[in-house]
C-alpha positions in Angstrom: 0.0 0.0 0.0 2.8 2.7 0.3 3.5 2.9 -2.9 0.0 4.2 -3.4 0.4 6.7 -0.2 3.1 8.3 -0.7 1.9 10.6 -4.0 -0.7 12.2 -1.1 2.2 13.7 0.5 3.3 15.3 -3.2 -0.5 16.6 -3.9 -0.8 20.5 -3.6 -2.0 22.6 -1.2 -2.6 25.8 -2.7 -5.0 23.8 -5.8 -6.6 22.0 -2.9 -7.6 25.0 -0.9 -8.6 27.0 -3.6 -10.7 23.8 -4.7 -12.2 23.3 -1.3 -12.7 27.2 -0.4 -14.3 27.5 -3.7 -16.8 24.4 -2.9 -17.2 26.0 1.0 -18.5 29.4 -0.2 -20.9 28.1 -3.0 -23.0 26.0 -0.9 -24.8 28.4 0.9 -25.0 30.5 -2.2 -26.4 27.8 -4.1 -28.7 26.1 -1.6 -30.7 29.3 -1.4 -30.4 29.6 -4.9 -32.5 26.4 -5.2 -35.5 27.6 -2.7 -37.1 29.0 -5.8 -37.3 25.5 -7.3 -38.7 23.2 -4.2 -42.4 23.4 -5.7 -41.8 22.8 -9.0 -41.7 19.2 -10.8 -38.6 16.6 -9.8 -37.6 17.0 -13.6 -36.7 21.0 -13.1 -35.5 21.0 -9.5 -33.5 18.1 -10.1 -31.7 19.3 -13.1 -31.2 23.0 -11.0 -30.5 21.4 -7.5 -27.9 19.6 -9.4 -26.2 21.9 -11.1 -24.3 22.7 -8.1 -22.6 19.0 -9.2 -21.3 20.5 -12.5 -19.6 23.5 -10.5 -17.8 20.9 -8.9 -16.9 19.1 -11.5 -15.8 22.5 -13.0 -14.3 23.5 -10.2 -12.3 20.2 -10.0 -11.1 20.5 -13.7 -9.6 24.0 -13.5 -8.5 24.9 -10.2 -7.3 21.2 -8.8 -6.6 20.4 -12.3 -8.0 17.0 -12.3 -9.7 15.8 -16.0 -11.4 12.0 -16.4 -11.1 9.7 -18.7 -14.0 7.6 -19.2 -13.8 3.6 -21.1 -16.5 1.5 -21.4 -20.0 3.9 -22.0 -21.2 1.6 -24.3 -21.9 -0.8 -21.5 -24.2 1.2 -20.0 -28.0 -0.2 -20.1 -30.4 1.9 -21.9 -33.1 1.8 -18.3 -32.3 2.5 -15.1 -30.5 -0.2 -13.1 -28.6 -0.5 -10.1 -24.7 0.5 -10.3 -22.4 -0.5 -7.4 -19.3 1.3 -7.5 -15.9 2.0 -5.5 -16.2 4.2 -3.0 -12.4 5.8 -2.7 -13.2 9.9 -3.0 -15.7 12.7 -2.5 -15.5 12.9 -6.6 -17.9 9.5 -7.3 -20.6 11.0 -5.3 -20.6 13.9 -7.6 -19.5 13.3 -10.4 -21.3 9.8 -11.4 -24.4 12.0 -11.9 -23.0 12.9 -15.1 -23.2 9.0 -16.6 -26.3 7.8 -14.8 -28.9 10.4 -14.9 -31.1 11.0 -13.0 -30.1 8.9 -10.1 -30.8 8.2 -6.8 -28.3 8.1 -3.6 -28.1 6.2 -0.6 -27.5 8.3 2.1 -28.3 8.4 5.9 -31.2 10.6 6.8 -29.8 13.1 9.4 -28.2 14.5 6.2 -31.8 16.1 5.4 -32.1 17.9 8.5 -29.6 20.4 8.0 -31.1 23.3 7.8 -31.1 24.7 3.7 -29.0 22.6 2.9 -30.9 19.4 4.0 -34.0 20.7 2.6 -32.7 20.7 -1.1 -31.0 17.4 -0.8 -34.5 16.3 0.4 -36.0 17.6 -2.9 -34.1 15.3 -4.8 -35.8 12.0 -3.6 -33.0 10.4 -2.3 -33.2 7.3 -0.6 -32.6 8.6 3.1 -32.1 5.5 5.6 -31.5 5.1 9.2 -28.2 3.7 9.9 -28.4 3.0 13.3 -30.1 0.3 12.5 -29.0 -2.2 9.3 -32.1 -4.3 9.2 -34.3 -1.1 8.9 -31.7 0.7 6.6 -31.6 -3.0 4.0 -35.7 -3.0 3.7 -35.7 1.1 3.3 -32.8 0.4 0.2 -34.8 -2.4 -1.1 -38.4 -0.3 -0.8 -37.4 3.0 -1.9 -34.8 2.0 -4.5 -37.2 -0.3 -5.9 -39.4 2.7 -6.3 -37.1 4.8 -7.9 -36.3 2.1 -10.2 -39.7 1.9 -11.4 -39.6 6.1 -11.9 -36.7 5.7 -14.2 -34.0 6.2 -11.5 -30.3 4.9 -11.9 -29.8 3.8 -7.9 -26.5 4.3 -6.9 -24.7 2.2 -4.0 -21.5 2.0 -3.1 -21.0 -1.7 -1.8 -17.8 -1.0 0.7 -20.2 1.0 2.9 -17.4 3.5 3.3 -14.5 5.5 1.2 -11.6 3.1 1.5 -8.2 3.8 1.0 -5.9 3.8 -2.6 -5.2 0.4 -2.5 -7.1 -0.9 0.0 -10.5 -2.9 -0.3 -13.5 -2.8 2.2 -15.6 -5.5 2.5 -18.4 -5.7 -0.5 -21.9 -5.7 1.6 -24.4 -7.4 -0.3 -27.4 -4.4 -0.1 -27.0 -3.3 -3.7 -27.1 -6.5 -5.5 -30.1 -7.9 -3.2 -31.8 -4.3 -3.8 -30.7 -5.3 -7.9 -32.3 -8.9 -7.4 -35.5 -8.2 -6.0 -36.3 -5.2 -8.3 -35.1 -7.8 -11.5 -32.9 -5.1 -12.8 -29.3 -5.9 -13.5 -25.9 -4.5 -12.1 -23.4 -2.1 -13.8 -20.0 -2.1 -11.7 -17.9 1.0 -11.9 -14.3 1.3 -10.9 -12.4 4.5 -11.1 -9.1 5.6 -9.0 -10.3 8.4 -7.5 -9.0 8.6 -4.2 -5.4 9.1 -6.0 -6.1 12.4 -6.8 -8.8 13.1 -4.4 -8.0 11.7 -1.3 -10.5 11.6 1.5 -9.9 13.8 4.6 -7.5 16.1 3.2 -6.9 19.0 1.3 -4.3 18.2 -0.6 -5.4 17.6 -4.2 -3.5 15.6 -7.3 -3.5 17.0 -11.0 -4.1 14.2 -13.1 -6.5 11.9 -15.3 -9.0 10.0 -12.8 -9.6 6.7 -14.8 -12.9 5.3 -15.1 -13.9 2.0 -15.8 -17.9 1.5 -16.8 -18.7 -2.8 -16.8 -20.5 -5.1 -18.6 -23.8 -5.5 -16.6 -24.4 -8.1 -14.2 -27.6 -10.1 -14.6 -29.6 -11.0 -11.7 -32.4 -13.4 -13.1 -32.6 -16.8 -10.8 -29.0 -16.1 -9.2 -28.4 -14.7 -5.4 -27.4 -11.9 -4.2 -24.2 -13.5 -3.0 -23.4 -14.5 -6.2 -24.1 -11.1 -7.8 -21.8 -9.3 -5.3 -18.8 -11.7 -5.8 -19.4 -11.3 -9.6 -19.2 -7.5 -8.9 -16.2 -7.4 -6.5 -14.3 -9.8 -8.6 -14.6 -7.4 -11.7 -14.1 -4.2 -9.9 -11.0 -5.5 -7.8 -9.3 -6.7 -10.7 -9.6 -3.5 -12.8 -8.8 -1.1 -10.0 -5.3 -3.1 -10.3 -4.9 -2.2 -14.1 -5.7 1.8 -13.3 -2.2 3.6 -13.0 -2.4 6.6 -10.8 
């Protein structure tokens, strides 16, 4: 794994704090910006609510200098499925938006209480679950995503419950493909390397290429979840080997 630390100590500080001052400042701008659009129909205040994802994006492009290079598109289903993807950086929770849209993320439902903020995630019908408890949070994923399947939705889950480390691999929870299995939808995996150039909990930031791998889908018909989440891992684990940083 050192060889993968080490370029953190060599990203920069001054692209990383104009990247994250940039990001600090525009969300109270923009989460006001979006009170406007809370009554209006999903389509319009999810494409506005989510513009604040290409700012990022942006933001990530020419001040941390980071571009992507995405392979694979073409495997992409033409309905919404169910994609389970690494979970290394801050970037896949952005910036996935852009090849699976519109989508729907799993996310823990305190998140909608903050004030502003809160509210506008809220108005993007995300599928907000209560972590405290796992049996509760598993039959709100399978319900809700379900749901948004059915409304067109890509739903997003990252099956290492947690950003991991460049590197590293968490343990692949089986949520997403038993969400996949009971909805009869299949399963795109997406691998990217990320966290190289994005690194979780710090400022620092990497110029570079992230690398993004899109997957062949998955099908679900008459297998288990077990066996759709070892099909997954096995494909995302061995391309994240192949992506150089």
């Amino acid at each position: 794994m050192n060889e993968f630390v080490k370029p953190y100590q060599k990203g920069s500080l001054w692209r990383g704090g104009l990247f994250h001052l940039g990001m600090i400042i525009s969300v109270p701008i923009w989460t006001l910006a979006t009170l406007p659009v809370f009554g209006m129909s999903f389509k319009i205040r999810y494409w506005w609510i989510t513009r604040w994802c290409s700012y990022i994006r942006w933001l990530a492009r020419w001040v941390a200098g980071i571009k992507v290079e995405v392979l694979g598109a073409e495997n992409k289903p033409d309905t919404a499925c169910v994609v389970l993807a690494k979970h290394q950086s801050s970037w896949e929770t952005l910036s996935l938006l852009s090849y699976f849209y519109p989508q729907s993320w799993v996310l823990k439902k305190e998140l909608l209480k903050i004030p502003v903020f809160g509210w506008a995630l809220g108005r993007l019908d995300p599928i907000a679950i209560n972590r405290k408890s796992s049996r509760e949070a598993l039959k709100q994923v399978i319900n809700q995503g379900t749901e948004r399947l059915k409304l067109g939705r890509w739903v997003v889950v990252f099956p290492e419950g947690t950003r991991v480390p460049v590197g590293a691999r968490g343990r692949y929870q089986q949520g997403g493909a038993l969400l996949a299995c009971r909805a009869g939808v299949p399963v795109v995996p997406v691998a990217h390397n990320a966290g190289y150039f994005w690194p979780p909990r710090s400022i620092r930031m990497r110029a570079g290429t992230i690398q993004v791998r899109i997957g062949p889908t998955i099908q679900t018909a008459g297998r288990t979840p077990a066996e759709v989440i070892a099909d997954t891992e096995a494909w995302i684990e061995s391309v994240m080997e192949t992506l150089e940083p």
